[in-house]
C-alpha positions, 0 to 999 in steps of 0.5 A: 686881919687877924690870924687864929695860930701859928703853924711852922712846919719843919723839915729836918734833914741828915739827923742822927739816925739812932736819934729818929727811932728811939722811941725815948729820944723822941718823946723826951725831946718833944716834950722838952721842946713844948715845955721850952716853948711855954706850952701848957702839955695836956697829953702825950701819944708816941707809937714806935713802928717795926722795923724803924719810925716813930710817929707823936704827938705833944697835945698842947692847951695852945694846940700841937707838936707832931712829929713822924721820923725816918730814920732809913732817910735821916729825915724828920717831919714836924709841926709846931701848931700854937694858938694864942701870943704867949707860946713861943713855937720857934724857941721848940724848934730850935731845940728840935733841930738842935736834938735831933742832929739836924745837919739841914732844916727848913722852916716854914711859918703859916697864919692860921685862921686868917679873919679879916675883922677888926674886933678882938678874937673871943680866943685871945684875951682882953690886952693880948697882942693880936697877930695881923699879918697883911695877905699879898697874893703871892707864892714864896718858895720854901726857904732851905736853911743849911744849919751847922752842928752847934750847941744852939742851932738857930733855923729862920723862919720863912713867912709864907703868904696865905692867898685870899680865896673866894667863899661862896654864900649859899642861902639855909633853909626855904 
């Protein structure tokens, strides 16, 4: 089996509340966090909501980094969606966790695009390593990883399965 990308998402809780509606800390941190991970940044669209909250994007060749804050909660929302063997999505939210002044922070990893072919993904090139993941069918909690306020906080990553689901065939045309 073969997997697409790489989704984690990220909860960031207790964050520095100034930090969450900057507008300025926010994008910059985002866009720092994509250009550590080695993607290649292809647009940027950030809106600042009244009275408080951001909400961004960091549109990536390798897919996308997205983030809505809420400062009143000191909470964080992001995703770190990668495509490909060459981003590194857990070095962006490293920096992320450590940024925004993440006191806690759970990470959750999910395979995207899971196919169960054997051949070569016309996505990756010819060489690449191909992500396999092996899909038992079972539910794992969410992970909550406390993070201490250091230089290089360091959030782990939680691997959830992804369930097999039947596909129905339905015959095209007459």
């Amino acid at each position: 089996m073969q997997a697409l990308g790489r989704h984690l998402l990220l909860e960031l809780f207790d964050c520095d509340a100034e930090a969450l509606n900057s507008l300025e800390t926010v994008k910059a941190s985002m866009v720092e966090a994509a250009k550590r991970a080695q993607a290649t940044i292809v647009d940027v669209v950030f809106h600042e909501f009244n009275p408080f909250g951001i909400s961004g994007v960091v549109v990536i060749a390798e897919s996308h980094l997205a983030i809505h804050t809420w400062p009143e909660y000191r909470y964080a929302a992001v995703d770190v969606f990668s495509c490909g063997d060459v981003l590194q999505p857990q070095t962006a939210a490293n920096y992320l966790v450590e940024q925004l002044g993440a006191c806690r922070a759970s990470v959750v990893e999910l395979q995207r695009g899971i196919f169960l072919q054997a051949a070569p993904m016309p996505h990756k090139p010819s060489g690449a390593k191909a992500a396999i993941a092996k899909v038992p069918v079972t539910k794992v909690p969410v992970a909550k990883v406390p993070v201490a306020r250091a230089p290089v906080a360091r959030a782990p990553v939680a691997r959830v399965p992804v369930a097999r689901v039947p596909v129905a065939r339905v015959p095209v045309g007459g």
